[in-house]
N, C-alpha and C positions, 0 to 999 in steps of 0.2 A: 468566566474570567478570561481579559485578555492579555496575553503577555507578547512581546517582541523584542528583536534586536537589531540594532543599525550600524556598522560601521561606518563612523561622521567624521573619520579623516581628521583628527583633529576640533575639539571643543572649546577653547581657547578663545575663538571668535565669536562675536556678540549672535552675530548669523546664523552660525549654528545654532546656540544656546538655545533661538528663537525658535526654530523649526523642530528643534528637537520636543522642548517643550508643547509646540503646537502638536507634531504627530503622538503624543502619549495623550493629549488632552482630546482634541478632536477623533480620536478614537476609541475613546474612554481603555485607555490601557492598565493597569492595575502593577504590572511589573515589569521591568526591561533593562534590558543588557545593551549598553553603551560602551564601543567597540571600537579600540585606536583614539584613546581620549588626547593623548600626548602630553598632559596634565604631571607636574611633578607634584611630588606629596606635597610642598610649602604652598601650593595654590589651588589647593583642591578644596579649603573652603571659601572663596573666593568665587570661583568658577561654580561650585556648587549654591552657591546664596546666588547666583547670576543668571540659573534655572529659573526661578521664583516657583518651586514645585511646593508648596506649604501641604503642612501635611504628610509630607514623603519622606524618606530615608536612604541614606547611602550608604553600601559598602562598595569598596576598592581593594584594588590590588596594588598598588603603588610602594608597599612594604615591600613586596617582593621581585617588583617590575620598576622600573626606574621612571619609564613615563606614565606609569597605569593603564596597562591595556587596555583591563576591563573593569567597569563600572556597572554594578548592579541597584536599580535606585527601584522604591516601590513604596507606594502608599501603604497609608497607618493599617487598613485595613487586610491586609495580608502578612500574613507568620512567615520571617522567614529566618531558617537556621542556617547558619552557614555551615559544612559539614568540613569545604576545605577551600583555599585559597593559594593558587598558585597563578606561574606567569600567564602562562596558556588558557587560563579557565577558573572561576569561580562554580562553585559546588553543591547547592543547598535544599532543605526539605523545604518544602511550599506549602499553606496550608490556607484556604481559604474558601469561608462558610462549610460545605460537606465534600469540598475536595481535598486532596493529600496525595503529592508526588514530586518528584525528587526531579530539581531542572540546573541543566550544566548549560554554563554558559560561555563560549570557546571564543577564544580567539587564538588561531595558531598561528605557528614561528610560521616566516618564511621559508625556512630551509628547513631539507629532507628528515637530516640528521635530529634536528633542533625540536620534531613533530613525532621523533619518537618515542618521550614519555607522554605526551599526551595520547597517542594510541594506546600503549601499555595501559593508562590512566582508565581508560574506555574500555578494554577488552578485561580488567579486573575488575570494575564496577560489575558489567553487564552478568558477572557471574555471581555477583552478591545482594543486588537490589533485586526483590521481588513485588517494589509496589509499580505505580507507573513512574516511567522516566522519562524526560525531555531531554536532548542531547542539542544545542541550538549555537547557529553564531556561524562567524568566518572560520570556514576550516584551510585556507590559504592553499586547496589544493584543488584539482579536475580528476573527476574520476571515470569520467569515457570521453571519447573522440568529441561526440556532439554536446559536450559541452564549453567547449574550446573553438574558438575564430579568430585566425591571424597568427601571428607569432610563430614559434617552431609546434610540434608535435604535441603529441602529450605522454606525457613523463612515466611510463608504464611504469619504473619501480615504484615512485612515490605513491600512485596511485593502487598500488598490489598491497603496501603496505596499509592505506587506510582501509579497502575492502577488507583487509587482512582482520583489522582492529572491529569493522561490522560486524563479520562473519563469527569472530569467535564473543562480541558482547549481541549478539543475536538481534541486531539493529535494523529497523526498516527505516526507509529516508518517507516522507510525509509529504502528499503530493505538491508542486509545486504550481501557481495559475501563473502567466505569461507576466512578465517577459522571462527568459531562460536564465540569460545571462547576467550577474549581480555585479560583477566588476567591470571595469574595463582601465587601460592606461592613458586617457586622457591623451592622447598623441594624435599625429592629422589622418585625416581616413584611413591615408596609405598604408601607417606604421602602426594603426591603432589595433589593440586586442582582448576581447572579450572572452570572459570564463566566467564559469557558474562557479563560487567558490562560500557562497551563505547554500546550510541549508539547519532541516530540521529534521530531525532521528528522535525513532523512539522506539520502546521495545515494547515484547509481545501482551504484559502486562497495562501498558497503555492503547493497546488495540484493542482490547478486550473492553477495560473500562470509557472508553471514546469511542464508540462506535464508527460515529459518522465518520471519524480517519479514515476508518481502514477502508485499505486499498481496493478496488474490485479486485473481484475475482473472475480467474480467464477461464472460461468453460472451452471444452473439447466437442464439437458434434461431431456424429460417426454420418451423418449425410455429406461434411465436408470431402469423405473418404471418395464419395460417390462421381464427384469432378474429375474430367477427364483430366484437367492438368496440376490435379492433386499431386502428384508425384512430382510432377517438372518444379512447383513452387518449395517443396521440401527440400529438394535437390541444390534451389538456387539459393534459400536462405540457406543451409547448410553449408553448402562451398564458400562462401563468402569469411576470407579471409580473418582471422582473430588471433590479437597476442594476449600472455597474461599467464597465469598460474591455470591448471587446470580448474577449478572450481568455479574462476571468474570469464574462461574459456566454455563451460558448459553454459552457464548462466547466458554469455551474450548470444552463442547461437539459438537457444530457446527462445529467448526475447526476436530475435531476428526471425524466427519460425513461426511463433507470434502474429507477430504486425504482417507478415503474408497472408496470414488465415481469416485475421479482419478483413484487410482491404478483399479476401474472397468472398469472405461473408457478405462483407456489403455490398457488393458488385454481382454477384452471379446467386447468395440463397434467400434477400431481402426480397419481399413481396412476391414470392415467388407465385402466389394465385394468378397476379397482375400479368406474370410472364408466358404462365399458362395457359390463358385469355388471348393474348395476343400470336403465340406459335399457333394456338388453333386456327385461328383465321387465317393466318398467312398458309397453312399445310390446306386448309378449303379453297382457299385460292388457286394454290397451285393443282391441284388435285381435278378442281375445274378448270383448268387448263388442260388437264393431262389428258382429260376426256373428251376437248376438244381436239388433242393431237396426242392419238394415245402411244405413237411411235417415236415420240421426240425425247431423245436420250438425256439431253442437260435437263429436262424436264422429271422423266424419271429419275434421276442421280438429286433432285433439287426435292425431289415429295421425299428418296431417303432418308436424305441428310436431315429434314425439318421432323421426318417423325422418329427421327430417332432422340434428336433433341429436345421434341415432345413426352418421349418416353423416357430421357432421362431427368427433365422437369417435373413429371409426372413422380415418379420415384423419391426424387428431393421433398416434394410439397408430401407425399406421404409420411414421410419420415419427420418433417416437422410440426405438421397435423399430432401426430401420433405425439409428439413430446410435448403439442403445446394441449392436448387432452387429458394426457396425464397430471400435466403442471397444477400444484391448487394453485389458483392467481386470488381466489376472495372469500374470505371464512366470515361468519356471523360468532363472535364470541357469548356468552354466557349473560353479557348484560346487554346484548342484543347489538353491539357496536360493531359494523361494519370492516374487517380487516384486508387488507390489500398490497401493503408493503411485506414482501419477502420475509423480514428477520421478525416481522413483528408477527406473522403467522406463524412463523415456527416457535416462540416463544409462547403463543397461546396454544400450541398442540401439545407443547413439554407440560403446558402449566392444567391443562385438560386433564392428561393421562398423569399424570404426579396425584392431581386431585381421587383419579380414580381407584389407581392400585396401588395408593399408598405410597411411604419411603420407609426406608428402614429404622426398624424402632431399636435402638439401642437399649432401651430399657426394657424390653418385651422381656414378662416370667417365664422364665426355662418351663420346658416338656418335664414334668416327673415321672419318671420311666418306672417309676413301681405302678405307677396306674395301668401306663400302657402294657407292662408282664402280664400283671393280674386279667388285663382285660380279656378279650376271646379273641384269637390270634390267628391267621390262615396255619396252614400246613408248610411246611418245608416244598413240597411238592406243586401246592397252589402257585408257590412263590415263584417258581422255577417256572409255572405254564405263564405266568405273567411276563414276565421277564424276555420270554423267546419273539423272536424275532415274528412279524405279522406277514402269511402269507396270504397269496394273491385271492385264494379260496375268500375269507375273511372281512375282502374288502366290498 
């Protein structure tokens, strides 16, 4: 099922109507959140018969918003309840063929003030919905530097406040493909400014059931420890200046600690056999050289520096030998089917070992402990030699 949201500036014009219509159809969309309609209630059927979306249905917030922010429209074939309706956001459970989850669809004030029920709104949900949840739409705000071009700064309180609203409804943002930046104000190069201000949030319960979402995961290798300028790269993300609340102060220097460790990785422990290969020859070169001129100092100082660099290649390619030995990378399942993807192996090792020792039986007949009195029982004594600790003799 495909759902989306557009803010289109205004729906009123045929133009719109058009393209609107066109991106739900040519992308077989099923439901979508129509954002900044400007639409007053007397003409909203009107504009809505102006769609020509047959088949479909509307709910609006125009009761509650003067021009209707937001419009939520969706074919026959998807359930949907609306739970709440307010200016900033429409509410509702979703239900279509064997899916079920709960998808908010925002559009927030412009101002600071005016976005703070709508956080409260979010940070009190995220502690009461346990199925999955969609959080979607213009949140009318920037929540790091690099999401911002041109104009002043970026707004550290406004921005503390909606992390704020994440953080305590347990919110991941859903990754985004290029381009970054969703708005901009239409002005000439000079004066013009772009922000990332659409996105998509959802909580731990939609990660779980949506696999493909969720985000990678950032592994740590203990060979990266092994670089000599391990330290210097930790050092440099870390000093790198950050404002904000402690929490979102921890978060970006990690991120920034991060993206140094990739660009190492890729640069100095990728292919590292390849690098291996090549120090060699270059250290036999010099090496034969050194034996034609075994006195020649840059020459000695030059076989150092390269076998030492071989020797610490050497040590790297060990270290990721050894983890990619360990790693299962390809299991044959049970009906003889080939497995290769990460989650899908470990999914047939649970479902292996489940099969083999069992789960717990909750119905299982109790022990009757008059059998086991009556039976023939060790000693007091026996029990105690059992029990003691097993020395070295023993083993």
């Amino acid at each position: 099922m495909k759902v989306a949201t557009w803010n289109v500036r205004g729906l009123d014009e045929f133009s719109k109507q058009s393209e609107c219509k066109h991106l739900i159809v040519s992308q077989n969309i099923k439901a979508c959140g129509i954002l900044e309609t400007r639409i007053q209630e007397q003409n909203v059927d009107q504009v809505w018969r102006g769609l020509h979306l047959n088949g479909w249905q509307v709910v609006h917030n125009t009761v509650v918003a003067r021009l209707g922010r937001v419009w939520l429209v969706f074919d026959d074939s998807v359930d949907v309840q609306v739970v709440d309706i307010q200016p900033q956001w429409i509410h509702a459970r979703i239900k279509f063929k064997d899916h079920e989850f709960m998808w908010t669809i925002v559009y927030a004030h412009n101002e600071m003030e005016d976005r703070r029920s709508l956080w409260e709104f979010i940070a009190r949900e995220g502690a009461a919905i346990s199925i999955p949840w969609f959080v979607q739409g213009d949140f009318n705000v920037v929540l790091k530097e690099e999401e911002k071009k041109g104009g002043h700064g970026l707004d550290y309180m406004a921005a503390l406040e909606f992390e704020d609203a994440l953080i305590s409804a347990n919110l991941l943002e859903m990754r985004f493909q290029d381009p970054l930046f969703t708005w901009n104000n239409r002005q000439e190069e000079g004066d013009r400014i772009y922000c990332k201000l659409d996105r998509v949030l959802l909580n731990q319960a939609c990660s779980e059931s949506f696999r493909h979402h969720k985000p990678k995961t950032f592994r740590f290798y203990n060979m990266w420890m092994l670089h000599s300028n391990f330290g210097d790269l930790l050092t440099e993300a870390w000093n790198i200046p950050v404002s904000g609340n402690p929490i979102h102060y921890l978060w970006e220097k990690l991120k920034r600690v991060k993206q140094k460790l990739k660009v190492l990785n890729k640069n100095e422990f990728s292919d590292i056999s390849k690098r291996v290969a090549t120090v060699r020859t270059l250290l036999s070169e010099v090496q034969v050289k050194l034996m034609e001129d075994p006195t020649n100092g840059v020459l000695q100082d030059k076989e150092k520096a390269v076998n030492f660099y071989l020797q610490d290649l050497l040590a790297r390619d060990s270290v990721k030998k050894r983890q990619t030995k360990n790693a299962i990378t390809r299991l044959v399942d049970n009906n003889g089917v080939v497995l290769t993807d990460h989650e899908t192996i470990g999914r047939a090792m649970v479902a292996f070992y489940t099969a083999l020792l069992g789960t717990r039986m909750e119905d299982r007949t109790p022990i009757v402990m008059d059998i086991v009195h009556t039976s023939n029982l060790i000693s007091a004594e026996d029990g105690e030699d059992l029990c003691r600790e097993m020395v070295d003799e023993e083993i």
